[in-house]
N, C-alpha and C positions, 0 to 999 in steps of 0.2 A: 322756322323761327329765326328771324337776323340776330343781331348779337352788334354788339359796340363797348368800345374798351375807349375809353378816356383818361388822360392821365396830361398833368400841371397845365389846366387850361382855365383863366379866370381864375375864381375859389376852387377849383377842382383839384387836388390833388391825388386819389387815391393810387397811395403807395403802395397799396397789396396787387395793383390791378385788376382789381373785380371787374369781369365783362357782366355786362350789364345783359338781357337777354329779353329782346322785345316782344312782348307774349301778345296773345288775341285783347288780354288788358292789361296795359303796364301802365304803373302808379306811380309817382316819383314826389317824395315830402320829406319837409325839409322847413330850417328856418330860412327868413329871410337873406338872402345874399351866400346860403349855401351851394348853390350851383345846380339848381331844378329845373329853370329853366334854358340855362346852358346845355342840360342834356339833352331837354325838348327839342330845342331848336336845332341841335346836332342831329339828331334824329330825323326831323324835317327834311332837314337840306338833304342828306345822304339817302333817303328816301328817295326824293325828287330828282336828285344826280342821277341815280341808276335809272329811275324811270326817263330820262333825258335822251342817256346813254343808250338805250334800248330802242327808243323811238327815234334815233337817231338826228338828235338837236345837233348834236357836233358830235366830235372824236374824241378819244382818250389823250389822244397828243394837246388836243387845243385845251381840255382839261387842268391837265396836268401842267401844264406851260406855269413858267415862274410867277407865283404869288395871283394865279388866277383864281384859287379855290378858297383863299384869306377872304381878298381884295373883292371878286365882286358875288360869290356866292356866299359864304357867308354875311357880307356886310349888309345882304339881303335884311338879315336878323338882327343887324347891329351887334354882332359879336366879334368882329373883323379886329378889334383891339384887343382881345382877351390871350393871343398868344402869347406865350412865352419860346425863347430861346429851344427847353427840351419840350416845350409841346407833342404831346403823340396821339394818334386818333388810329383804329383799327375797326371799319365796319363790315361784314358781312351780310351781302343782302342775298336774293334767288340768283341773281346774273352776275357780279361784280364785287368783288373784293376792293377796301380801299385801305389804304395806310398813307398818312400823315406820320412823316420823321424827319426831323434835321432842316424844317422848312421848303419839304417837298411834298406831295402828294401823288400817289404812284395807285397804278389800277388795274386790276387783273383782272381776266374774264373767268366765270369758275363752268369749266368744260362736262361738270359733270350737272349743271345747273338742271332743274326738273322744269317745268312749266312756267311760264312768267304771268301771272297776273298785276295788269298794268293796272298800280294805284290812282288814286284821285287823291294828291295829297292836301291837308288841310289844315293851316296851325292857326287855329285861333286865339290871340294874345289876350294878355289881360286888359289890354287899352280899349276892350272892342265897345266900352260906356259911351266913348268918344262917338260914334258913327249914330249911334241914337240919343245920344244929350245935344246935339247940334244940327240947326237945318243946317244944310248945303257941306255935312263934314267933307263931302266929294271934291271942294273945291280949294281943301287945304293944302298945301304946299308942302312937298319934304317931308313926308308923313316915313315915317318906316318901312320898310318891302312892305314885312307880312301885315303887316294892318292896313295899309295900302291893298294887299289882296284881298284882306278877312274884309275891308269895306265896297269891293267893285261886285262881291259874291255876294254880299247883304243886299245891295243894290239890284242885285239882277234879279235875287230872289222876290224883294218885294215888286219890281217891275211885273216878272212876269206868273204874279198868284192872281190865277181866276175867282177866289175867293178869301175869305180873312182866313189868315192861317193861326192854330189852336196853338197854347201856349199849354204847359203841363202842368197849370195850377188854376183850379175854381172854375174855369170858365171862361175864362181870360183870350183875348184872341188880336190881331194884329193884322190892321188894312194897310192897301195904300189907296193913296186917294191921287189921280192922274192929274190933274186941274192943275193941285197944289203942291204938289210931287214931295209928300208928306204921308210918313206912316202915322197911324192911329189906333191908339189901341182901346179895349173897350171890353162892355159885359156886357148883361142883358140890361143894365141900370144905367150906363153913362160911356162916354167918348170924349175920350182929352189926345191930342198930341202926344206921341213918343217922345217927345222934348220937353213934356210937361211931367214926363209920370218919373214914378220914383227911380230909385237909383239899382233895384234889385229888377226890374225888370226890361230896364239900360243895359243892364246886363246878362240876361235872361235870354232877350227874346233873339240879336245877333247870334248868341251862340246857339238856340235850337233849331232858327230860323235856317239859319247856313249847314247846319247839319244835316237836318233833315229836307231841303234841296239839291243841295248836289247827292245824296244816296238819290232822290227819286230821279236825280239824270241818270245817274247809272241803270237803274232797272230800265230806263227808258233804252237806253245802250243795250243794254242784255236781252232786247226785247225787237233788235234790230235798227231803231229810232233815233241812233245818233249820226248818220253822216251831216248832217244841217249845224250839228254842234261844233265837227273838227273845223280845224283852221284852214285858210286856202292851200295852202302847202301839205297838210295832211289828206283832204280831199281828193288834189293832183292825183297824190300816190297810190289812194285809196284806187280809183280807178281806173288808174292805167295797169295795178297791177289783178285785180280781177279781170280787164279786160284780156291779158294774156292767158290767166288762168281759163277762162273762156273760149278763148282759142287753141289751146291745147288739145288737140288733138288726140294724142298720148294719153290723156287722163281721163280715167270712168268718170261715169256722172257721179260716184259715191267721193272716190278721191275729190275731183273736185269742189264736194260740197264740205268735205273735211278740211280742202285748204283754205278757204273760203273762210269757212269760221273763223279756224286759227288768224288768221287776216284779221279778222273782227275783231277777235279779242285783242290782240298786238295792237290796234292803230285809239282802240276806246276803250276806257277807264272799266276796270269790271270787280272793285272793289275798293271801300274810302278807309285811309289812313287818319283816322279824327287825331289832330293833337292840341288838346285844347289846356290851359293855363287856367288855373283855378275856378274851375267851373262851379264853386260854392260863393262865389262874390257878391256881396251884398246880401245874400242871401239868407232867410230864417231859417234855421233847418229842416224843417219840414221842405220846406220847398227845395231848398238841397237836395232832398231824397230822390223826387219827383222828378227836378234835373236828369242826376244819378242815373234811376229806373228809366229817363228816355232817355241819354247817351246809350246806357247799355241796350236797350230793346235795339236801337238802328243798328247797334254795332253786331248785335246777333241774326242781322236777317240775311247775312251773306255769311260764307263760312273764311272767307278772305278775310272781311274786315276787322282793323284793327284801330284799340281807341288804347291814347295816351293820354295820363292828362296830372298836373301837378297839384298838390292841394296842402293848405295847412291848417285845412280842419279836421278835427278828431269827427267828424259826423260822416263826412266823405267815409272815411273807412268804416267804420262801422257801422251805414248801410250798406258797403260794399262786403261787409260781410253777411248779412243777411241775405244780399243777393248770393252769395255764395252757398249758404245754408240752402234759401230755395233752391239751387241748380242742384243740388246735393237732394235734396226732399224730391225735387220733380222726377232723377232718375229713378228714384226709389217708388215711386208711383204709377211708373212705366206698365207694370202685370197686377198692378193691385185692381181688384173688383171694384174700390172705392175710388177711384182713382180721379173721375170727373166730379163728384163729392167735394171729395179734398182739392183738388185742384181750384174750384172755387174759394174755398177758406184761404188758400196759400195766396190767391189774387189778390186778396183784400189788407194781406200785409207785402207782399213784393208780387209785382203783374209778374208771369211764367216770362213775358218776351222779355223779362228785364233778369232773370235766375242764368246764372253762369258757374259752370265749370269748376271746384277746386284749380285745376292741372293748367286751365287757360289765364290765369290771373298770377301775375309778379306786383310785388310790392317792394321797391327800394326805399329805405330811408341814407338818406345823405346828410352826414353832422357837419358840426360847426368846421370841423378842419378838411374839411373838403374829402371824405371818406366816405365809402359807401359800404354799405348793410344789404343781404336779400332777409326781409322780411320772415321769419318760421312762422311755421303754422302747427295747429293742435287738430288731427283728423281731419285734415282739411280746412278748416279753417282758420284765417290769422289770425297770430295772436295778440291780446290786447297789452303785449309790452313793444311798446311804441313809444318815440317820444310824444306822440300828441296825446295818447291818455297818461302820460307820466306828468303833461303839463297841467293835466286834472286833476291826476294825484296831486303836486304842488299846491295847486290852490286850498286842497282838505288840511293838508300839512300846515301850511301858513295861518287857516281859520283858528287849525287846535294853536298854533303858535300864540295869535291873540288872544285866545281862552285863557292861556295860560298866564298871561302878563294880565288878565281881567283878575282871573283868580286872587293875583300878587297884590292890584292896587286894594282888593277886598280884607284881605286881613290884615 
């Protein structure tokens, strides 16, 4: 599990130094402008650095060089101005330690490091409306890194779908059409333009779209299928160094097929880091749910991946604790007789591929002063004192509040 400790970055402040501790699901809510997606994006990069690191993009030296880690990988995210003077960042990933102090960034290899499973990192912003509210978004100028990435991966995705790909509500489904180099979305009753339809499924269909494409490159990786995918520089090395392993002499055919792999795995993506920014946008809540149930099913089909994602809806979590209850109900179902019974009952309120873990789920809330919270829970599951059901409480509060002044003009 990596770990990240933030502290006076943008609205961030937290003065206790809680490390933050990035789980198989980690949640991060918050009001606006309190630093949620500060963390994401922190998260992102230092993600992607390691994985760089490893793949060997460059060196720790070129890294680390004055104001290279500010200036052009963060500014990647547009958070490249949020420093401050004692700015501190501390992350812990499989391979690489990092600390950020005194406006340097320094990087340690961790010698006792276990296995590297090389992510597919993936941050999808909130602006991802932009790439299907506009023909030709492709051809906007100056776009931000990550949305500039969230859109060349939207893009690929619909390029290369043999068929319309299913959206997680009604029926709902998403072409492209080659001619007119335009997505279309549609039922079994009607077909309009992705630039026509509403604003919940502007938003919708980028972030399932993209999600659930690059997981199915990966299985296609794990499945041997991805040399055509790496880059030419990656390719090079891919070959020249199975070619020695193949010459080797020295090595059984067993070793050899052992290194071989490990090759595999090291040069292609073998599990996706989702880090998605409000994935209840626009959204009814019921379809929020839906969402919700397929982020988590993708993110449960590898034992790697890992989904992040910001929210400041009270409905997010509170399906996400029912997804937690199912993961809770499903083990408990494991040696029951009844087991395939109930397991169907359980589908028709949370699908099993979408039921997760108590122990793989963190919830941080982040307040107004830049502080951060690990979320308790009751037997597992979180609990509903949170600020987003306390903003619900509020609302009851304020109605008896008019009741009472109704009362007052009454007598």
């Amino acid at each position: 599990m990596q770990q990240i400790l933030i502290q006076n970055f943008g609205p961030i402040v937290n003065s206790c130094g809680v490390t933050l501790k990035v789980n198989k699901v980690t949640v991060l809510c918050g009001r606006q402008g309190s630093g949620k997606s500060s963390i994401a994006k922190l998260i992102s990069t230092f993600f992607w650095l390691e994985k760089a690191l490893v793949r060997g993009d460059f060196g720790i030296n070129e890294l680390t060089a004055k104001n290279v880690f500010r200036d052009k990988y963060c500014a990647f995210h547009n958070i490249q101005n949020y420093f401050k003077t004692d700015t501190y960042f501390y992350f812990k990933g499989t391979k690489f330690e990092f600390t950020y102090e005194k406006g340097r960034l320094n990087v340690a290899e961790i010698k006792t490091a276990r296995n590297f499973v090389r992510p597919q990192v993936m941050y999808i912003p909130a602006e991802r409306n932009l790439m299907a509210a506009l023909d030709d978004a492709d051809k906007i100028q100056n776009l931000p890194g990550s949305l500039s990435a969230m859109l060349d991966e939207y893009s690929r995705a619909l390029r290369n779908t043999k068929k319309p790909l299913s959206l997680p509500l009604n029926g709902f489904k998403v072409s492209y059409d080659e001619l007119t180099k335009s997505a279309w979305l549609s039922d079994s009753n009607f077909s309009i333009k992705m630039t026509e339809a509403a604003s919940g499924f502007q938003s919708m269909a980028p972030m399932v779209i993209v999600t659930r494409y690059l997981f199915n490159k990966i299985k296609e990786n794990k499945k041997g299928a991805g040399l055509e995918s790496a880059s030419e520089v990656e390719r090079r090395k891919i070959i020249n160094r199975v070619t020695k392993l193949l010459k080797d002499g020295s090595l059984s055919s067993s070793m050899r097929a052992t290194l071989i792999k490990q090759l595999h795995a090291g040069y292609f993506n073998g599990r996706l880091v989702n880090i998605v920014e409000e994935p209840e946008q626009n959204l009814y809540p019921e379809t929020q749910r839906n969402v919700l149930n397929e982020l988590l099913k993708v993110n449960n089909e590898l034992a790697y991946n890992q989904l992040v994602f910001t929210t400041h809806s009270p409905y997010m979590l509170n399906y996400l604790t029912l997804a937690i209850k199912a993961g809770m109900l499903k083990e408990d179902l494991k040696h029951s007789a009844k087991s395939k019974e109930l397991l169907g009952k359980m589908d028709l309120i949370v699908p099993r591929g979408g039921a997760v873990r108590p122990k793989d789920v963190s919830i941080y809330e982040i307040s107004q002063d830049g502080e951060f919270q690990l979320l308790g829970n009751y037997d597992g599951v979180p609990s509903d004192t949170n600020f987003l059901n306390s903003a619900l409480n509020d609302t009851n509060e304020m109605f008896d509040a008019l009741l009472e002044i109704q009362d007052e003009v009454r007598r």
